[in-house]
C-alpha positions as CSV (number, residue, x, y, z in Angstrom):
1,X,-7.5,0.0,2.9
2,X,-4.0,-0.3,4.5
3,X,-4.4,-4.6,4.9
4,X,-6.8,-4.7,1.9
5,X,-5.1,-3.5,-1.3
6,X,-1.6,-3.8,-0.6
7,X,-0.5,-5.9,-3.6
8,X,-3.2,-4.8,-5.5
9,X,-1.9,-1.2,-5.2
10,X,1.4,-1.4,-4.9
11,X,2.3,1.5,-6.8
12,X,0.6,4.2,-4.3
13,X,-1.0,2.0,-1.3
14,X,1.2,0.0,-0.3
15,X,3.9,2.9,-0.4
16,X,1.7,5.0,1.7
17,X,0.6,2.2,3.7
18,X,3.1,-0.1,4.5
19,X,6.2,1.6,3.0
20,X,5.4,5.0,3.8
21,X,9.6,6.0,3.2
């Protein structure tokens, strides 16, 4: 879920995944 929906889900995902700050 962390390579899968990461523009998708930018609002939440990618904040938890790949900005997690």
């Amino acid at each position: 879920w962390i390579e899968t929906v990461p523009i998708r889900d930018a609002s939440s995902s990618t904040r938890n995944s790949v900005h997690p700050a």
